[in-house]
MARZATI-261672 format. One record per residue (C-alpha): x, y, z; residue in one letter. Coordinates in Angstrom, 1 decimal, decimal comma. Example, Ala and Ser with C-alpha at 12.3 -4.5 7.8 and 13.67 -1.06 7.14 Angstrom:
BEGIN
{east: 12,3	north: -4,5	up: 7,8	code: A}
{east: 13,7	north: -1,1	up: 7,1	code: S}
END
This chain:
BEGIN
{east: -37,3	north: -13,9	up: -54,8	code: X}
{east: -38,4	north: -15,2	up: -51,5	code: X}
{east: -38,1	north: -14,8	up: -47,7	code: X}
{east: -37,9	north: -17,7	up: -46,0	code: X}
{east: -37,4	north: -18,1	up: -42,3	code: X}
{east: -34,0	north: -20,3	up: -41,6	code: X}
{east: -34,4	north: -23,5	up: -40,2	code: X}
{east: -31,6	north: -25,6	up: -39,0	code: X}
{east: -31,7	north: -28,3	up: -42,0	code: X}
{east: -28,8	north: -30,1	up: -43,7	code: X}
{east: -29,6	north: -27,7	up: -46,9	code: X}
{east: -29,9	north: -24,6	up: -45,0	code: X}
{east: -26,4	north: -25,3	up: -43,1	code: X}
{east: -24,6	north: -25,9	up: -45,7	code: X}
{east: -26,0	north: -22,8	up: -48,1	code: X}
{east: -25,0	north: -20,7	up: -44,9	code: X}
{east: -21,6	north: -22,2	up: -45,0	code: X}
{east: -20,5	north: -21,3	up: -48,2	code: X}
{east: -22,3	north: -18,1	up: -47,8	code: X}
{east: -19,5	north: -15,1	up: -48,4	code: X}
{east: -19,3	north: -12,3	up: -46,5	code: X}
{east: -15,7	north: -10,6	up: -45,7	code: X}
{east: -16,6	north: -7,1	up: -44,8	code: X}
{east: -18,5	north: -7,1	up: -41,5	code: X}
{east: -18,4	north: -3,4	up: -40,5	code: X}
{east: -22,4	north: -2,6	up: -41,3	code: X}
{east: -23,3	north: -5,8	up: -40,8	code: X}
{east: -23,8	north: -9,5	up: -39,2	code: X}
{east: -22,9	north: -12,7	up: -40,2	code: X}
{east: -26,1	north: -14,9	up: -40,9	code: X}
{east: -23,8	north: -17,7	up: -38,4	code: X}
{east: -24,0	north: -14,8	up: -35,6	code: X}
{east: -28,0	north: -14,1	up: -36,4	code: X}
{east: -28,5	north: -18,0	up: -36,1	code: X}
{east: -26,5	north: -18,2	up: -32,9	code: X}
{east: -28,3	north: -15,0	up: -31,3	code: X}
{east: -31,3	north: -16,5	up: -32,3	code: X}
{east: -31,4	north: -19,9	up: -30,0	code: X}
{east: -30,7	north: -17,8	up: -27,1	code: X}
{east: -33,7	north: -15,3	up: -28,1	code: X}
{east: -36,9	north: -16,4	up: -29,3	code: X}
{east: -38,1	north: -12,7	up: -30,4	code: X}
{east: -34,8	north: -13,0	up: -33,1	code: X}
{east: -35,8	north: -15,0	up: -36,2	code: X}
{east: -33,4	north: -15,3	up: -38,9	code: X}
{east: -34,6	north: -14,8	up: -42,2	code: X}
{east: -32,9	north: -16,1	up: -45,5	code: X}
{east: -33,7	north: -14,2	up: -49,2	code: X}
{east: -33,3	north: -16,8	up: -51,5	code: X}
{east: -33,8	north: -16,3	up: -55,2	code: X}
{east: -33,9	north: -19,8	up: -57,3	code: X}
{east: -33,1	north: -22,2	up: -54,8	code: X}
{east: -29,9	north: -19,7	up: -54,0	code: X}
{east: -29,1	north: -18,2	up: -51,0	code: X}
{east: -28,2	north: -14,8	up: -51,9	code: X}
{east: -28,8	north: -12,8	up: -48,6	code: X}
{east: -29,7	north: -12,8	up: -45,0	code: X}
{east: -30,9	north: -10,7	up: -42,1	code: X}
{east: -32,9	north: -10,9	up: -38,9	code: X}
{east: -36,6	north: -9,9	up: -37,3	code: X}
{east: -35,6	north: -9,0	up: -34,0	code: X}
{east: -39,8	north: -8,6	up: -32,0	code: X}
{east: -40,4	north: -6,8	up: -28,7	code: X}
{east: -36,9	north: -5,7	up: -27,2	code: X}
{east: -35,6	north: -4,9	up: -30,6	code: X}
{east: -37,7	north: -2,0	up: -31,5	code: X}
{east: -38,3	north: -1,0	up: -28,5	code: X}
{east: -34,5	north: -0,1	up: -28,3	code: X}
{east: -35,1	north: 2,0	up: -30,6	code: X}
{east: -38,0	north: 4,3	up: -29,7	code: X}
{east: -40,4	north: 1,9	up: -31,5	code: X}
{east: -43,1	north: 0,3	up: -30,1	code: X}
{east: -42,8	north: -3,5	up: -28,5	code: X}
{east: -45,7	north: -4,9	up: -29,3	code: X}
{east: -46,6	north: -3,4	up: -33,1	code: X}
{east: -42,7	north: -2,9	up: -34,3	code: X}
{east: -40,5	north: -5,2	up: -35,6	code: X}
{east: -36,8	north: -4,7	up: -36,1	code: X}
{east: -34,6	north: -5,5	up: -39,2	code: X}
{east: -30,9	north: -6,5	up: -37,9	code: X}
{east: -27,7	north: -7,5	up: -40,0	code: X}
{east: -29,3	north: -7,3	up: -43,4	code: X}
{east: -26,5	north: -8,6	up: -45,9	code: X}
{east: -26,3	north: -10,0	up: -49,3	code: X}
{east: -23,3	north: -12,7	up: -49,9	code: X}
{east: -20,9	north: -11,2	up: -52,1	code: X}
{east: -21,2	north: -13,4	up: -55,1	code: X}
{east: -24,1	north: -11,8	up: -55,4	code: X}
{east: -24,4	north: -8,2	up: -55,1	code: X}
{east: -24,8	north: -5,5	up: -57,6	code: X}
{east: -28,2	north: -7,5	up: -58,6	code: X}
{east: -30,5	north: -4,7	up: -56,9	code: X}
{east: -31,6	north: -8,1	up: -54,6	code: X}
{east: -31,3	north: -5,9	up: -51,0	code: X}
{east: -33,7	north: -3,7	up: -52,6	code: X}
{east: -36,0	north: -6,5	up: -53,9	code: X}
{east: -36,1	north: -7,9	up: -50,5	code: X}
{east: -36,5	north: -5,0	up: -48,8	code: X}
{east: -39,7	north: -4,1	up: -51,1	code: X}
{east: -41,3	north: -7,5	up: -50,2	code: X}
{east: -40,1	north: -7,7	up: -46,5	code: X}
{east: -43,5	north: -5,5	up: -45,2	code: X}
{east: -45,6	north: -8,4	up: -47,1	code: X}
{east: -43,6	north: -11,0	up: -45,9	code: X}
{east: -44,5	north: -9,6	up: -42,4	code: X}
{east: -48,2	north: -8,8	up: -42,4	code: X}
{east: -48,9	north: -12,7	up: -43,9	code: X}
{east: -47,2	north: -14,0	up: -40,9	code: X}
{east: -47,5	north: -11,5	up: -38,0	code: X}
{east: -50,7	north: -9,7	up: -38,1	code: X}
{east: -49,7	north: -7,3	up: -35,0	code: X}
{east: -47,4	north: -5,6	up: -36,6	code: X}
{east: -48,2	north: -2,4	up: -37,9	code: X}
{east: -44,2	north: -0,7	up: -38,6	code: X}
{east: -40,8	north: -2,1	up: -39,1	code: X}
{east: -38,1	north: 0,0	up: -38,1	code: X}
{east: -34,2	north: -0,6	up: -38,7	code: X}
{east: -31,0	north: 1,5	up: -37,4	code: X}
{east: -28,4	north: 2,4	up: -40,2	code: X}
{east: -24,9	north: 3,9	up: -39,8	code: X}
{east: -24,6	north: 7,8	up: -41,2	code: X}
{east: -21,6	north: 6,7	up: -43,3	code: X}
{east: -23,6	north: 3,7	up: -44,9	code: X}
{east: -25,2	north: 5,5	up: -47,8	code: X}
{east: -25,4	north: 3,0	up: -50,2	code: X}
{east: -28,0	north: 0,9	up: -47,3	code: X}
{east: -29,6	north: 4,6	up: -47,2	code: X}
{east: -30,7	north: 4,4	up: -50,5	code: X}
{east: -31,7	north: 1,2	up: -50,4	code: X}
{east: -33,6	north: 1,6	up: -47,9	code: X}
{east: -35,1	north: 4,7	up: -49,2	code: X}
{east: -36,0	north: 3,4	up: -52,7	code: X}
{east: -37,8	north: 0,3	up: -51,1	code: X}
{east: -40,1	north: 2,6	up: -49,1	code: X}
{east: -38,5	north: 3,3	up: -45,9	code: X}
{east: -38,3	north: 6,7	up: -44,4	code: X}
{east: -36,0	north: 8,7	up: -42,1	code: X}
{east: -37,9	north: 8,8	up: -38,6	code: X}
{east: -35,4	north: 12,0	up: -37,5	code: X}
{east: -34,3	north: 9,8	up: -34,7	code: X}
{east: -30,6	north: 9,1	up: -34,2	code: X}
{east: -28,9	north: 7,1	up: -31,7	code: X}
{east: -25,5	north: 6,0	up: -31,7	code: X}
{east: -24,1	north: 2,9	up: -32,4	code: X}
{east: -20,6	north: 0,7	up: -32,1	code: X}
{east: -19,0	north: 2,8	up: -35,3	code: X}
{east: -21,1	north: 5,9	up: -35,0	code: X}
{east: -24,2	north: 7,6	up: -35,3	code: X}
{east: -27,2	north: 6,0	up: -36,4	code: X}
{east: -30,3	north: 7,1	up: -38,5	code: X}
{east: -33,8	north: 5,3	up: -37,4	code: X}
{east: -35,6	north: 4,5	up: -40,4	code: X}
{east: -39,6	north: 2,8	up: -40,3	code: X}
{east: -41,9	north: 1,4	up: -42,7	code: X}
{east: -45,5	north: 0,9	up: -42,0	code: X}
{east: -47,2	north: -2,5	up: -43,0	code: X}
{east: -50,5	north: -1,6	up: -45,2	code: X}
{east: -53,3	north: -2,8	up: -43,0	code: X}
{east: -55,8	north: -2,7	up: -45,4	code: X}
{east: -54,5	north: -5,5	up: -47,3	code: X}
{east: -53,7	north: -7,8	up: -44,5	code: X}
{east: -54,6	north: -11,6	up: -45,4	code: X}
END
């Protein structure tokens, strides 16, 4: 598996075009991450492929994104709209991504010390996601367009930064 951040190629357009996703109520669509994303250079879209596949999505949201949350603008970074098409869930691959997204991070953005990421109360399966890939609940809660929201944070090992 591999995080890759999107670029607009002929590959990468048409992967995100067949890329399935009906049920939108936790999440974003990787179009709507791309199309926030020209308008905001602190919003990089991010694309977890696994063999040449796209198989899920999400954005880095820098500086005004954390900092929305309570976290810190210049040493958080946020996760938005994490998904995984539907063709291939039930693989564990949110969790894989999530357990290589601090990595993924510190090789490319050495001033960033914690990522932080809002999910819904009633999402519980992205709770334990989250949890099992090394995330834990900050206590903070904020509410969101479908309800209340739990802040959760992971910090980037320093020790090991490249």
């Amino acid at each position: 598996m591999k995080l890759i951040e999107y670029t607009e190629t002929t590959d990468n357009l048409k992967m995100v075009r067949k890329y399935k996703l009906d049920d939108l109520t936790y999440t974003g669509s990787p179009v709507s991450i791309i199309s926030k994303s020209k308008s905001d250079s602190d919003r990089k879209p991010i694309m977890i492929m696994d063999n040449a596949k796209l198989v899920g999505f999400f954005c880095l949201h820098f500086h005004n994104g954390p900092a929305y949350y309570d976290g810190n603008a210049n040493t958080d970074v946020l996760i938005r709209a994490l998904s995984i098409d539907e063709r291939y869930r039930h693989q564990h691959l949110a969790l894989s991504a999530m357990i290589i997204v601090d990595k993924y991070v510190r090789e490319r953005y050495s001033d960033i010390e914690r990522i932080i990421l809002a999910v819904n109360h009633a999402n519980l399966v992205a709770q334990n996601v989250y949890k099992q890939a090394g995330f834990k609940d900050s206590g903070i809660r904020t509410y969101g367009k479908i309800g209340q929201q739990f802040i959760f944070y992971k910090k980037i090992n320093l020790e090991i930064r490249s």
